[in-house]
C-alpha positions, 0 to 999 in steps of 0.5 A: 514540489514536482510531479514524476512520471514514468514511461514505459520504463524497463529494467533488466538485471541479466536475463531477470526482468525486473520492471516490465514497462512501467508507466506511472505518474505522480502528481504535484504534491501527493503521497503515492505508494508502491506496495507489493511482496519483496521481489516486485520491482518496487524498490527497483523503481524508487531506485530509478526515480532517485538516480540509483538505477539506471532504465534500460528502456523508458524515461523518467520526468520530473515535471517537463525536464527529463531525467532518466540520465541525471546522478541522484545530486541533480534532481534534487530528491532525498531518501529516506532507508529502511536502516536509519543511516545516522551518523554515530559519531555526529550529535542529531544537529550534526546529522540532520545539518551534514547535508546542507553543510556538503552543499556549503549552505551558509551557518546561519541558513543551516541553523535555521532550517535545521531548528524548522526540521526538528521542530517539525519532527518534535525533535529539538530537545534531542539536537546535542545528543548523539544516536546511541542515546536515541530509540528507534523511533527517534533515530527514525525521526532524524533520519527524516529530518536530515532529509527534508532538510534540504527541502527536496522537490520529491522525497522518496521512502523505502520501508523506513518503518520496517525496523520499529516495533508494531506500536511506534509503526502505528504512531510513525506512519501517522505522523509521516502523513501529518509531516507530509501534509505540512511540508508539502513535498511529493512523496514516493513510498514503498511498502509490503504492509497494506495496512501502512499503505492505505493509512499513508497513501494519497494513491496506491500503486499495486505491483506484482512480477514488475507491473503495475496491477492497478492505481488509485485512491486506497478506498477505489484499490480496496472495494474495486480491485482490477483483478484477483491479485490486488483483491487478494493482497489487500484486506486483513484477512484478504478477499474471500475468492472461491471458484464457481460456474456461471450460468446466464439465462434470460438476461441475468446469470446464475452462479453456482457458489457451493450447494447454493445459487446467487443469481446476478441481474447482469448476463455474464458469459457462462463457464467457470468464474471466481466470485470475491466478497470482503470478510466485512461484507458477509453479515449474519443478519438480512441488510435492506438491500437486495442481497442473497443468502447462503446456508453454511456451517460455522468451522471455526471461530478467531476471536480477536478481542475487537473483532471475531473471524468465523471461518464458515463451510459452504459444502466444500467451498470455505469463507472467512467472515469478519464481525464485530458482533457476537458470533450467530452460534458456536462452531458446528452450527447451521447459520444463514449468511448474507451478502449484498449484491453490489459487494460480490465481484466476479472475476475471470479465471485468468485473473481480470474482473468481469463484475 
């Protein structure tokens, strides 16, 4: 185990910019996950951490030794891909023991650390057979093996769930947590799906155009985004952000959200502003808290079994709501909404949060 840090590194591919000085660091130990849309730099900068790439400016630590310069083989990492890259040829014992065999590990050590890794992944029964025998989610668990194998101080995973289907993704991404757990090697994940993120995560780094938005434990990213963009990214369905104006007055601010006025205890700068709330904290019944209430008309109704969705007006500003309850009427109808004042975030125009 080791911890990894990034400094101010930059990466350039012509004249596309693909990492914009990325500063990161990842502790001894933890899962941390790079999540962000395709195109990034997430990818990119596992790519870096593993050797493949090399920074045009910046360097790469693992604990005090730097090695920004160092091939893949001298940093003693494993990868695991989005394709399982199993042999076809080789039964699951050759697979997973191949790269201990490279580095001319003695048989009887080889044997032993492959039985601990199929143990680990609930694989040895599968060790004689070949990967066209095996599912997906088997072939998944062998491409893992074959990594931890060789016992890494830092174990980097780009989309390795992306090619299972949605009920083995479930499954998998526990168990990769679990696994983590066990073994205790640093870990650096990268993902789009934010679900997968939040559930693997020890801490999530939130990438947009090749910065890093905002760092932190899932639950911190979640209910106190740094800016509209993380807000926006995470959640299903995401953030509400609707546009409205500000106005203070007397040491608290008013703001002007459809045809109401949700008034903040707080004296914000006056003009235009962006108000967020989680679908989840829209309630159809007055909390205990202080909270404002809203007037508006239900437009639409999901209902997804467990939970229902109410797309609902407010003029001609629109929010999503989530609820496990039983709609407050049917669409069309008039309905009050409440929203506790700590779950109301404020955003800048530009992006930044205010409140």
């Amino acid at each position: 185990m080791v911890e990894v840090r990034l400094q101010g590194v930059v990466k350039r591919f012509g004249r596309t910019t693909a990492l914009k000085g990325i500063n990161l660091e990842v502790r001894d130990g933890e899962v941390m996950v790079l999540l962000g849309p395709s195109g990034c730099g997430k990818t990119t900068t596992l790519r870096i951490i593993a050797g493949l790439e090399k920074p045009d400016e910046g360097r790469v630590y693992f604990g005090d030794r730097d090695v920004t310069f160092l091939p893949p083989r001298e940093r003693n990492i494993s990868m695991v891909f989005q394709s399982y890259a199993v042999w076809p040829h080789m039964k699951v014992y050759e697979n997973i023991a191949f790269p201990l065999k490279i580095k001319k590990v003695p048989e009887q050590e080889v044997r032993r650390r492959v039985k601990w890794a199929a143990e680990l992944l609930q694989i040895e029964d599968l060790l004689d057979r070949y990967p066209h025998q095996l599912s997906g989610g088997q072939r998944q668990r062998v491409a893992v093996a074959r990594a931890i194998v060789v016992e890494p101080e830092v174990l980097l995973m780009d989309e390795p769930l992306s090619n299972l289907d949605a009920l083995l993704r479930v499954r998998m991404r526990s168990e990769i947590k679990k696994l983590q757990r066990r073994v205790g090697v640093t870990m650096i994940y990268v993902t789009h799906d934010q679900t997968e993120a939040m559930v693997i995560a020890d801490r999530i780094a939130v990438m947009s155009e090749g910065r890093i938005m905002q760092v932190g434990p899932p639950e911190e990213v979640y209910e106190d985004p740094a800016n509209t963009f993380v807000a926006g990214f995470l959640g299903s369905p995401s953030m509400n952000l609707v546009e409205a104006e500000a106005r203070p007055s007397g040491g608290s601010t008013a703001i002007l959200l459809g045809h109401g006025e949700i008034r903040i205890p707080k004296q914000l700068e006056g003009g235009r502003v962006i108000v967020g709330v989680r679908p989840e904290r829209i309630l159809f019944k007055p909390p205990s808290e202080d909270h404002v209430a809203l007037e508006a008309e239900i437009d639409f109704i999901e209902n997804l079994g467990s939970d229902k969705i109410i797309h609902l007006r407010l003029g001609d500003t629109l929010l999503v709501a989530k609820t496990v309850e039983e709609p407050p009427g049917p669409q069309g109808s008039r309905v009050r909404v409440y929203v506790r004042l700590r779950d109301l975030k404020v955003f800048r125009p530009s992006g930044e949060r205010i409140l």
